[in-house]
N, C-alpha and C positions, 0 to 999 in steps of 0.2 A: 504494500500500500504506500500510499505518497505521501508525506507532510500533509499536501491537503485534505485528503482522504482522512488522513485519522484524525484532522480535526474538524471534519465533518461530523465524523461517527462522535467523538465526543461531546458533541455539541447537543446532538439527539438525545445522547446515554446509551446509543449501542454497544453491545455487547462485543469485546476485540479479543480473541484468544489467540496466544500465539508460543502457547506451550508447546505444539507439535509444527515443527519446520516443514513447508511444504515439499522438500526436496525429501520428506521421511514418507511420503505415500498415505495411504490410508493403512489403520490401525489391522494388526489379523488377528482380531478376533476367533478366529473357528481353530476348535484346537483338537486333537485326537493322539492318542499314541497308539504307536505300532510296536511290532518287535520282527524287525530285519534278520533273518539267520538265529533267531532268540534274545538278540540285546534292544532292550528299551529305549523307542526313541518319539519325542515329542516332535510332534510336525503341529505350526502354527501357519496357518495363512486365511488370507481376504477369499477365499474362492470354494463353494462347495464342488467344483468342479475339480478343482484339485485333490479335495479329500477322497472324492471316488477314485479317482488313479492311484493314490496311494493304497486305498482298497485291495484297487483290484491287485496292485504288488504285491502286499503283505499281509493284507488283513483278515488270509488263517493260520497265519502265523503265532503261535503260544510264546510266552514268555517260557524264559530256559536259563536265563546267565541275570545275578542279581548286580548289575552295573548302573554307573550314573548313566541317568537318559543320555543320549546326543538327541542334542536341542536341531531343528529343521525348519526356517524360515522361510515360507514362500509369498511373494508378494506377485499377486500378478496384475499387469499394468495393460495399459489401453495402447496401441500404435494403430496407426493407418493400414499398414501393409497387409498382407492377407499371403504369402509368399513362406513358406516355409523356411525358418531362418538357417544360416549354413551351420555345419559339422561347428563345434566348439575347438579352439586351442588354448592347451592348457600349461602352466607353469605353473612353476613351485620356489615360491619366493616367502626362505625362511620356514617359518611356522604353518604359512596360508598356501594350499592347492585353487590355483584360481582357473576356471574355467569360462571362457569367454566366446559367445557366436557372433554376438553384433550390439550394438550402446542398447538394447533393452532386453538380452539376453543371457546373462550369466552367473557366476555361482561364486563363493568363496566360503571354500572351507578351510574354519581355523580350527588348528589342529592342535594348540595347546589348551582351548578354550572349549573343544568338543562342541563345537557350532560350527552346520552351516546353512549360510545365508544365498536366494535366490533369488534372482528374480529374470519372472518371462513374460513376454508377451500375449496379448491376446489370438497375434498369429499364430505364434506355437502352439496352444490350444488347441488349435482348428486341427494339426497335425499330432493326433498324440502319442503315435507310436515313436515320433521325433522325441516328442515327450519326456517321455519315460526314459527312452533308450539312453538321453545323455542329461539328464536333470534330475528325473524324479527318483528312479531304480536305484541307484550310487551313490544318493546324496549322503546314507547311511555309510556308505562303503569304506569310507577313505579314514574314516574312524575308526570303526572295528579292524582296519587294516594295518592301522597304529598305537589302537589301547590294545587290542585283546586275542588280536589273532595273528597268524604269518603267511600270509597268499603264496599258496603255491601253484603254479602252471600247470594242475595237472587234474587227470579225472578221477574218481576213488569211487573203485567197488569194494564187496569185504564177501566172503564166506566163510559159515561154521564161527561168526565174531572175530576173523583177520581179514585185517583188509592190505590192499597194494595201491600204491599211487604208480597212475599211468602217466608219465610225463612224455615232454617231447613238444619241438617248437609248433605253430599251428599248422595244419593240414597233415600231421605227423597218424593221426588216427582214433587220439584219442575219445572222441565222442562215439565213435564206430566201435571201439573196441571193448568200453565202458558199456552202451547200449547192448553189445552181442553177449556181453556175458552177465547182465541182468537178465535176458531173455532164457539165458542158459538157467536162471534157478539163484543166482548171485543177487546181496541187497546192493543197490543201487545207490550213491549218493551225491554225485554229483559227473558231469561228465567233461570241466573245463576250467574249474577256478575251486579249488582245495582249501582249508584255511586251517592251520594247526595253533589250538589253542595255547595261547604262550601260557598260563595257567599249568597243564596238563602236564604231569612227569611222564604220559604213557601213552605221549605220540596221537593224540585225540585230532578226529581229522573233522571239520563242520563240511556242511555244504547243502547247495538250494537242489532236492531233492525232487521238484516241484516238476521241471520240464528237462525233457529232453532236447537236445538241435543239432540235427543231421545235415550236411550237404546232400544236395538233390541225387548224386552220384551213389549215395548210400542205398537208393532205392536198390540196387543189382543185388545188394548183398541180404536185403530186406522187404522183401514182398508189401509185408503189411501197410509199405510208405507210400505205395504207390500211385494211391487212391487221394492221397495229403496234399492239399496246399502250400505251396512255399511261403512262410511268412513273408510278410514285407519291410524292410527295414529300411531304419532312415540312411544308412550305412554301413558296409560291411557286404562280404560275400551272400549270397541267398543261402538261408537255410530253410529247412522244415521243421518247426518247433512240435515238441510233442506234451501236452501235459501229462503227466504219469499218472495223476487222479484219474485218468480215463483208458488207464494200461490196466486193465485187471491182472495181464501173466504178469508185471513186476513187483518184485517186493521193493522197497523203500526205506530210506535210512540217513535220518539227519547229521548222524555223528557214527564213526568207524575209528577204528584203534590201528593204526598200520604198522603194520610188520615188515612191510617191503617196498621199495624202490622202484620203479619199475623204465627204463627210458628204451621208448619204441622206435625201431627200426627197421622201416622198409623199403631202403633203398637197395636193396640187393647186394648182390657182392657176396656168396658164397651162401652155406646149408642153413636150413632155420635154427635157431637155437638160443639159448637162455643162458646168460655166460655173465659176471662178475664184469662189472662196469667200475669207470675211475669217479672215487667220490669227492677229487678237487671239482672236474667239471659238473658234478651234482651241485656242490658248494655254492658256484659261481652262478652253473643255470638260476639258484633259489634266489639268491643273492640282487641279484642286478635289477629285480622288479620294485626290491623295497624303497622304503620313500620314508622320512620323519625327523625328529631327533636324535640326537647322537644317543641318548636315552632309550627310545623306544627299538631305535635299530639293533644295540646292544641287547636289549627283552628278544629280539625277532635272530641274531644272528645264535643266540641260546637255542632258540627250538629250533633254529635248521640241525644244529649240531647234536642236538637230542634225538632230529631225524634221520643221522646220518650213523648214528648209532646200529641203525637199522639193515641189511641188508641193502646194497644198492644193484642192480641188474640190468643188462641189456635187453631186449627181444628183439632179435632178427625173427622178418617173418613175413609171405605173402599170403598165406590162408588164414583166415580168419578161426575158421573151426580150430584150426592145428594151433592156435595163439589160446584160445578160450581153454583149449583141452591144456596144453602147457601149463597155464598160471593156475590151471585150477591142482595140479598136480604138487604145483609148488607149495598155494595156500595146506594143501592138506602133508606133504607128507615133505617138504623141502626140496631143495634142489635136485 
């Protein structure tokens, strides 16, 4: 307002509040908590449209890990455009992972403070599998990936209560190989993103047990897919998403104890087989994803070493069956 402006309003006795700076948005009121993977987290924002996507992410998810909430701020804000805003770039400056698409579209999560703050537009809305894919779904992530847990690259089945992590860079197999030997009779827990709870003296592996995601090429090896949809993403290779609530042959399992290592190899180059792998390159593969405080890295470079305690393995291997019948021979009776 202008000089003259507020001594108009004075003049009247209107009413002048300017406890809340315009540049802080409207208040978010609507509040809900979730629980991401099991930890507690409060999401505040201006938008019931938003509380339904958070929904539909998490919201049969139980609580399981008694942690401070991470606090989730979403403010959504009005723009002209109607345009699907682009792919986010992200940096990590200090304490704060900030991720950025366009001036009404980005995130920053502070990571000593166990908050993060959002904000998108009403285009992004319009698209909300953009949505989710790089705002809503993660906003939890980058928390639990720095208080309580250690991301590993990899997929985690378990039988008989052992389980193996499947690692290996992407297009390596893991989803496929994960997928073939839940079908086999194996629980299922994740099939691309591991997380060992730093907590855990006994190698405890979390994971979103929730869906499956196969590339389209999976179908050869899996009948059942062929009838499937490729989902649509806002980025990234096409897959085929599967929710496992509607797999009846799978079993399912949030949490697995791993006993073994597993790095898959199907590049050829000689017989298939299951052979003692080097655990500097385990080390390093685990190693190079983390993100935090010299603090927290320290909490995160402990469980890899707790995991490397473990058995580590190669699989060479181009039959699928002859990989499922392999690991399952391992879980039960060793190398």
């Amino acid at each position: 307002m202008t000089i003259e402006e507020i001594e108009s309003a004075c003049d009247t006795s209107q009413s002048l509040d300017f406890t809340r700076h315009e540049l802080e948005g409207p208040e978010l009121s609507l509040r809900r908590t979730f629980y991401p993977l099991g930890f507690p987290a409060e999401v505040r924002t201006n938008s019931e449209e938003i509380l339904c996507l958070f929904e539909q992410a998490w919201g049969c998810l139980e609580r399981r890990f008694k942690t401070d909430p991470i606090e989730i701020d979403v403010l959504l804000t009005e723009a002209e455009s109607t345009e699907c805003p682009p792919a986010p770039v992200y940096r990590i400056m200090q304490s704060l992972l900030i991720g950025t698409s366009d001036a009404h579209n980005y995130s920053v999560a502070d990571l000593d403070h166990n908050r993060t703050q959002i904000t998108v537009s009403r285009a992004a809305l319009r698209h909300k599998r953009y949505l989710r894919q790089f705002f809503l779904d993660s906003a939890a992530e980058s928390h639990i990936a720095t208080r309580h847990a250690t991301p590993v690259h990899a997929g985690c089945v378990a039988l008989d209560g052992r389980a193996v992590l499947l690692c290996g860079d992407s297009g390596a197999g893991k989803s496929s190989l994960s997928y073939a030997c839940a079908r086999a009779g194996w629980s299922y827990v994740t099939d691309d993103c591991s997380f060992l709870l730093n907590v855990s003296r006994n190698r405890t592996v979390i994971g979103d047990s929730r869906r499956v995601r196969l590339r389209p090429s999976a179908a050869a090896l899996f009948p059942e897919i062929n009838e499937l949809k490729m989902t649509p993403r806002a980025a990234g290779k096409p897959t085929i998403e599967m929710d496992t609530a509607n797999l009846s042959h799978l079993a399912c399992s949030q949490t697995a104890q791993a006993d073994y290592m597993v790095f898959l190899n199907r590049r050829g180059g000689g017989p298939p087989a299951l052979q003692p792998y080097r655990k500097d390159v385990a080390r390093h593969f685990m190693r190079q994803v983390l993100y935090g405080s010299a603090e927290s890295l320290a909490v995160q470079y402990e469980a890899i070493e707790r995991m490397l305690k473990a058995e580590v393995l190669e699989l060479r291997y181009s039959e699928m069956d002859w990989a499922v019948d392999r690991l399952e021979r391992l879980l039960r009776g060793g190398i």
